[in-house]
C-alpha positions as CSV (number, residue, x, y, z in Angstrom):
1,X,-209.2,155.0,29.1
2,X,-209.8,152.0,26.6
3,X,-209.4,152.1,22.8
4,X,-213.3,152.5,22.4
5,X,-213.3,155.4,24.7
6,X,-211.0,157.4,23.1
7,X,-211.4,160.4,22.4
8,X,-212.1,161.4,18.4
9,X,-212.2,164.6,16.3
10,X,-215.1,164.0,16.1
11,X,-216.2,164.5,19.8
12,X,-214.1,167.8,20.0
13,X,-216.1,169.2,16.9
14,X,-219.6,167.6,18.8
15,X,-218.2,169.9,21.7
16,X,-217.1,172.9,19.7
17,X,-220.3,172.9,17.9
18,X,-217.8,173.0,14.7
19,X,-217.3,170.8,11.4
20,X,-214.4,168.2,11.9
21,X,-213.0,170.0,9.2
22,X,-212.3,172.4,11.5
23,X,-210.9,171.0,14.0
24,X,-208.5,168.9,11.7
25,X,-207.2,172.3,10.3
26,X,-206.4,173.0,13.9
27,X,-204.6,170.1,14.3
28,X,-202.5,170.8,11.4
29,X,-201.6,174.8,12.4
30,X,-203.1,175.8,9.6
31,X,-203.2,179.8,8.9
32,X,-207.1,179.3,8.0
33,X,-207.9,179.1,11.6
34,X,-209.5,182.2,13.3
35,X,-207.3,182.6,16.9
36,X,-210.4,182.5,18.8
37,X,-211.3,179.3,17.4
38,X,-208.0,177.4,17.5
39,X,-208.1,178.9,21.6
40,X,-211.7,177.3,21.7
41,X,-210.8,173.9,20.2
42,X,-207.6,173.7,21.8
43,X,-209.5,174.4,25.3
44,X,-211.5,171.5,24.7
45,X,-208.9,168.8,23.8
46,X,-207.4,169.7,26.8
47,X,-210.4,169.4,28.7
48,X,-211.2,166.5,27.2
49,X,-207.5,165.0,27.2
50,X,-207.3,164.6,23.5
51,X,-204.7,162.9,21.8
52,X,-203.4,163.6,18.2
53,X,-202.3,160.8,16.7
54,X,-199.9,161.9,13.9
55,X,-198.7,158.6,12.5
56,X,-202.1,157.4,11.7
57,X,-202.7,161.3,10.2
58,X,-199.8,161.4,8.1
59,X,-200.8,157.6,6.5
60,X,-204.0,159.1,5.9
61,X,-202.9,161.9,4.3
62,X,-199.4,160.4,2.3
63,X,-197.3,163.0,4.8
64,X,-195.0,163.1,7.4
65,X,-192.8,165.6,10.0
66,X,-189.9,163.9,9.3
67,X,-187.2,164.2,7.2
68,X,-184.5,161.5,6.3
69,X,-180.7,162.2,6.8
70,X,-177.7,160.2,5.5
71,X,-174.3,161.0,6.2
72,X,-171.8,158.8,4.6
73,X,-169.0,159.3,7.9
74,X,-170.5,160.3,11.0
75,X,-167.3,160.4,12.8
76,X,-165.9,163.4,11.1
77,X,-166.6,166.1,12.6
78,X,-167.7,168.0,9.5
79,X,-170.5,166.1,9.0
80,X,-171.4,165.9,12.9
81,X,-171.5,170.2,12.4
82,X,-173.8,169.9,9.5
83,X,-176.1,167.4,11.0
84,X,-177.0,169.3,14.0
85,X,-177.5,172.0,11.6
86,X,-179.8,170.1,10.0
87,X,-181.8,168.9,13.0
88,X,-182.0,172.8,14.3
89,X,-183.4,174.1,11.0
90,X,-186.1,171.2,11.1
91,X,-187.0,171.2,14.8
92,X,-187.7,175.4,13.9
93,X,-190.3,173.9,11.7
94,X,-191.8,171.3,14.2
95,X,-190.1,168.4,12.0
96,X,-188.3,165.9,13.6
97,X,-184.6,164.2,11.8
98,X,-184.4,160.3,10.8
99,X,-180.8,159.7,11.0
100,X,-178.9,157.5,9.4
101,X,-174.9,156.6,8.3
102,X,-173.8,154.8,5.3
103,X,-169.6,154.6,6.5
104,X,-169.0,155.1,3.4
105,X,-170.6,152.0,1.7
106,X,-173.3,152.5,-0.7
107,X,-175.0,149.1,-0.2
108,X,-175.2,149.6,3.6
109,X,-176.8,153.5,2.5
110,X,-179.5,151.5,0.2
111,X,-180.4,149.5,3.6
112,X,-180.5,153.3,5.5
113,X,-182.4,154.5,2.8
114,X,-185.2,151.6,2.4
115,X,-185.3,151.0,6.5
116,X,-186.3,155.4,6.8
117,X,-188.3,154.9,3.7
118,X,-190.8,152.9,5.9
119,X,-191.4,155.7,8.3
120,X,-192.6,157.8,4.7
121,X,-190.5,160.6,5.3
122,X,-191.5,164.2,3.8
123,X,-188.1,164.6,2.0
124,X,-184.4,163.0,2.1
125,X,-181.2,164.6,2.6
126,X,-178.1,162.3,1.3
127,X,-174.4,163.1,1.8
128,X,-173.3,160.0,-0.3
129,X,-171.3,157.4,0.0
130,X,-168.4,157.4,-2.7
131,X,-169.5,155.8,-5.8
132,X,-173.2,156.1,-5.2
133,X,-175.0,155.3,-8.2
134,X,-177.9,158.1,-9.0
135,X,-180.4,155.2,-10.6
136,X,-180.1,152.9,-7.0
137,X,-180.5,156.1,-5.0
138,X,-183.7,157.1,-7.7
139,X,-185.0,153.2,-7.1
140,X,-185.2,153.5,-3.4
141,X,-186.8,157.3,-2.9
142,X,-189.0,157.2,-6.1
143,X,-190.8,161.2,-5.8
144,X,-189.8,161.8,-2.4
145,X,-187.9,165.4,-2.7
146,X,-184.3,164.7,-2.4
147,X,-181.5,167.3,-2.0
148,X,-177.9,165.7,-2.6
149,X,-174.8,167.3,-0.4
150,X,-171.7,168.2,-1.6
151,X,-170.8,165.0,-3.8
152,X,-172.4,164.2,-7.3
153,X,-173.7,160.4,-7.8
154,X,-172.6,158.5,-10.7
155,X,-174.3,158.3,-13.5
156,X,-176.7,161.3,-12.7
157,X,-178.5,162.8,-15.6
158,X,-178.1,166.9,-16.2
159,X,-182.3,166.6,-15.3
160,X,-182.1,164.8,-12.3
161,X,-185.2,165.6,-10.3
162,X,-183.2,166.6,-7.2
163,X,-181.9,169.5,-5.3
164,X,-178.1,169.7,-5.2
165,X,-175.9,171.8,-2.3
166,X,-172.4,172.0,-2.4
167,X,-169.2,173.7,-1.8
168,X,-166.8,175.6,-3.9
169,X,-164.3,172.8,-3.9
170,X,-162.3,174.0,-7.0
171,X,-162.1,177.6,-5.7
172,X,-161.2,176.8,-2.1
173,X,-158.4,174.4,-3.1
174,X,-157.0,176.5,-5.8
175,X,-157.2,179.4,-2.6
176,X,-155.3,177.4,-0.2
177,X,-152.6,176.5,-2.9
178,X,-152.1,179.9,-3.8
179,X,-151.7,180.9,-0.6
180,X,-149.0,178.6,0.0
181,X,-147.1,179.4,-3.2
182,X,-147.4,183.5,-2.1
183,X,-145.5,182.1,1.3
184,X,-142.8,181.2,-1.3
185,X,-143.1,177.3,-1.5
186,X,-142.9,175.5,-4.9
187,X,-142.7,172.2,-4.1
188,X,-146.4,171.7,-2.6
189,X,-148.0,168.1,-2.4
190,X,-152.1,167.2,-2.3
191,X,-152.8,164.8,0.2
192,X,-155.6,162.7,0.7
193,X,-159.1,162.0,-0.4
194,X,-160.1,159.2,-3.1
195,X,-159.1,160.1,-6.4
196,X,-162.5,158.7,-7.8
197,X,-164.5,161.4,-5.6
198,X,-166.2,164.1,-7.0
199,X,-165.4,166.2,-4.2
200,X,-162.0,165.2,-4.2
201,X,-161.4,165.9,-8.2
202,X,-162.8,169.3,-7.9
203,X,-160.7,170.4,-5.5
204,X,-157.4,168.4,-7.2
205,X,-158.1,170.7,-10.3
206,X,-157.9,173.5,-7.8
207,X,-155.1,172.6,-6.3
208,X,-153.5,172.1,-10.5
209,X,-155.3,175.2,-11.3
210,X,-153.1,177.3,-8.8
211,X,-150.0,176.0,-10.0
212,X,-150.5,176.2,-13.6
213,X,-151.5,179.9,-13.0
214,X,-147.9,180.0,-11.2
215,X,-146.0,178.1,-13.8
216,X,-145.3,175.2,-11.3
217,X,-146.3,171.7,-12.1
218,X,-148.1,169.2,-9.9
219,X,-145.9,165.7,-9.5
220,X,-147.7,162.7,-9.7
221,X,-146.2,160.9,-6.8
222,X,-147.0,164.1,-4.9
223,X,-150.8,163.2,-5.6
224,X,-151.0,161.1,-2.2
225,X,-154.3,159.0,-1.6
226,X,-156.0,158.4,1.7
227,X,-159.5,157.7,3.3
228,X,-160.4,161.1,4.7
229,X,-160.2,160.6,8.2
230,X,-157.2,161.4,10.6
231,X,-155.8,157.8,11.3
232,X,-155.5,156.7,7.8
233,X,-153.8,160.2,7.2
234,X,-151.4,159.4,9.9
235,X,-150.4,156.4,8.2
236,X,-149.8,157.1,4.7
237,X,-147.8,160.6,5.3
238,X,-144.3,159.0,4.8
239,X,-145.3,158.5,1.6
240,X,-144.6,161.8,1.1
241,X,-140.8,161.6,1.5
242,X,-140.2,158.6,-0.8
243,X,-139.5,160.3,-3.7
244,X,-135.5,161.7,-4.1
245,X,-137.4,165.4,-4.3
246,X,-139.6,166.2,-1.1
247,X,-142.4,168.8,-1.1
248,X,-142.4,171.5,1.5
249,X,-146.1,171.6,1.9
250,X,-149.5,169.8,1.4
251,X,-153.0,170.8,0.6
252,X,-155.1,168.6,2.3
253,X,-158.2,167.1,1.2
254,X,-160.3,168.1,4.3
255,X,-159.6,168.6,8.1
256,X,-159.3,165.2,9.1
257,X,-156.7,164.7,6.8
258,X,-154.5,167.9,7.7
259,X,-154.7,166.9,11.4
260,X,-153.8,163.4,10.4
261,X,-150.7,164.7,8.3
262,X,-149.4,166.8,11.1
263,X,-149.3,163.9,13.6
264,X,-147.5,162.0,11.3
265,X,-144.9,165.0,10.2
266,X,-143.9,164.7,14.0
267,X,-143.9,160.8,14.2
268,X,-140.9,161.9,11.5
269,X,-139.1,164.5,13.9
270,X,-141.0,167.4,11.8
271,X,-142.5,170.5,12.9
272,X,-145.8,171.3,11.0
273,X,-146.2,175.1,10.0
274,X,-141.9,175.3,10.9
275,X,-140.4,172.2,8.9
276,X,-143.7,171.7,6.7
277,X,-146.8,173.4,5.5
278,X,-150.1,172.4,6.0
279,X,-153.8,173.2,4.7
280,X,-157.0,171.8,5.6
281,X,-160.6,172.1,4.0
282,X,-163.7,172.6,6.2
283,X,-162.7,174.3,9.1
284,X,-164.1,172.3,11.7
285,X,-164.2,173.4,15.5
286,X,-160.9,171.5,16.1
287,X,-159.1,173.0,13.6
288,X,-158.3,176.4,15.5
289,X,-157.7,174.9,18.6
290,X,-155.0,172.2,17.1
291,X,-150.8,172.7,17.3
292,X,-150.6,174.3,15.3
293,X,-154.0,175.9,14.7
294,X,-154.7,174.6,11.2
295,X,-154.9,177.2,8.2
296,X,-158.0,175.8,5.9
297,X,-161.1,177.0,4.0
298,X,-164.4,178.3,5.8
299,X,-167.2,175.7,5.1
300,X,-169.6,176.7,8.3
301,X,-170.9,173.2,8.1
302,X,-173.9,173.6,10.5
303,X,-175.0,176.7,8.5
304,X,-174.6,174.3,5.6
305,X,-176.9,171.9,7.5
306,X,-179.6,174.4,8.1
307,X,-179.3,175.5,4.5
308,X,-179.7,171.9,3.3
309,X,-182.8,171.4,5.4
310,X,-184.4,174.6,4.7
311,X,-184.2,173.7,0.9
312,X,-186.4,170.5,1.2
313,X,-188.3,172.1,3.3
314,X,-189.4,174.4,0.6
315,X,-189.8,171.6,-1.9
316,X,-192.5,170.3,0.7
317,X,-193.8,172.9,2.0
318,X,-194.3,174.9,-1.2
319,X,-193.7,172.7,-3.6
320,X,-190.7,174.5,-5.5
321,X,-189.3,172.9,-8.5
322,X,-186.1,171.4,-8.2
323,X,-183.4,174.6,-8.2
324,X,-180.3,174.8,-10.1
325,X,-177.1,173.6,-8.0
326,X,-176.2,175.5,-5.2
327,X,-172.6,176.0,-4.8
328,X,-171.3,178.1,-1.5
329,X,-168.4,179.5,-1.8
330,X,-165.5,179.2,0.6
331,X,-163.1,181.6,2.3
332,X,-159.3,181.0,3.5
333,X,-158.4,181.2,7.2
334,X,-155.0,181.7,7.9
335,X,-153.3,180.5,10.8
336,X,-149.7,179.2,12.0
337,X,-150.1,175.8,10.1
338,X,-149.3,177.4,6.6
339,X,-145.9,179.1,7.1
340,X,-143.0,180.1,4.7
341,X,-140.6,177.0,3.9
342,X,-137.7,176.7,6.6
């Protein structure tokens, strides 16, 4: 069929002996819409073979079925868990996910951002890049609804207009530290994670916190730096041993890095959770299946994911004001990583 054949709204509501009005609410599921009508006007599109063409509807109408999703490291697993919870809370809804990955830079994240800002998406969801500035991120989105996950952006203002969701960092970290100074160690590292991360400052005060509480101090050459991903991990765990006094154990920024650490313990002829103690944060899917199975803190990252996308959601759908944070709190798993010093 040609372009001047097509099929309009118009025809169906000619056929339907209804307003286009009508018909336009059917198009759009709306709840207005007797049953028998929708089964009517549906009928006839069929019969007609009818087309709905949403991109031109959503210009129309300044709307979309898409939302926009940045992660700042796709290949961590974490963030792969949270994404497909994500998409399944949106598909539920009959939206579809714009995906996109800063690695970590935030100038390659304000390209993401301005490239899925073409397709006028009906909200945003940014895991940001380290040392994401709050007034580039409010540049790029303008009144787009935006929920931020898990870090804070620099220079953000206590009135933001945007959603935050995060997790318990503090707690979790002060949880796993305790837990390692009730299995009698005193000499317990934190490894990993940039020291200029939100994320990674909450859960270092955690990790302080615990000690404190136990009369133990924290050394500073014990405060180990890393990217958080396994290989980088890997690498820098001998600088754990270069001091005259060597910790027992490590909290461990995330998952990645815990993994990361234990290969590296063995690289040095030592036996993680027999010779050295380990924590993780996250608990991805990996982490009870590693050797040995890795003692961390409960995120359920795809529950996160759906959570995340069922906020926006409500900003668009209902048009909520912006919430006050949402912090999840975090539970310890032990396993055989975490045991009492040799």
């Amino acid at each position: 069929m040609s372009a001047r054949q097509r099929v309009t709204v118009e025809d169906i509501a000619r056929a339907c002996g209804l307003s286009r009005a009508t018909v336009s609410l059917v198009l759009r599921s709306s709840p207005l819409v007797h049953p028998a009508t929708r089964q009517r006007v549906e009928a006839e599109m069929k019969r007609q073979g009818y087309v709905y063409n949403r991109a031109a509807a959503n210009l129309r109408r300044r709307v979309s079925n898409s939302v926009a999703l940045v992660i700042n490291d796709l290949s961590n697993p974490f963030f792969a868990e949270f994404a497909t919870g994500v998409d399944e809370a949106l598909g539920g809804k009959d939206y579809v996910t714009l995906l996109g990955c800063s690695n970590e830079s935030p100038q390659r994240q304000l390209q993401v951002l301005n490239s899925l800002m073409e397709h006028h998406p009906a909200a945003i969801i940014l895991s940001p890049a380290e040392n994401t500035d709050a007034r580039d991120i409010d540049r790029v989105v303008g009144g787009t609804p935006l929920l931020v996950f898990n870090r804070m952006l620099d220079h953000d203002s206590d009135g933001a207009d945007h959603d935050f969701l995060g997790l318990d960092n503090r707690g979790g970290a002060m949880q796993a530290t305790a837990h390692l100074i009730e299995r009698g160690h005193r000499d317990i590292a934190f490894f990993g994670g940039h020291a200029n991360s939100s994320s990674c400052q909450e859960r270092r005060q955690g990790y302080h916190d615990a000690l404190k509480k136990a009369g133990l101090r924290a050394r500073n050459e014990w405060l180990i730096e890393s990217a958080p991903t396994r290989v980088d991990a890997c690498a820098r765990s001998e600088t754990l041993f270069a001091g005259k006094t060597k910790p027992t154990a490590a909290v461990c920024y995330n998952d990645a890095v815990a993994l990361g650490l234990m290969l590296g313990l063995a690289h040095h002829g030592l036996r993680p959770g027999i010779d050295f103690a380990v924590t993780g944060f996250d608990d991805i899917p990996e982490a009870a299946m590693s050797m040995p199975e890795l003692t961390t803190l409960s995120t359920d990252p795809r529950a996160r994911g759906r959570q995340a996308a069922q906020l926006v959601l409500q900003r668009v759908e209902q048009a909520t004001p912006v919430s006050p944070a949402n912090i999840v709190p975090v539970r310890l798993v032990e396993r055989a990583s975490s045991s009492a010093p040799a």
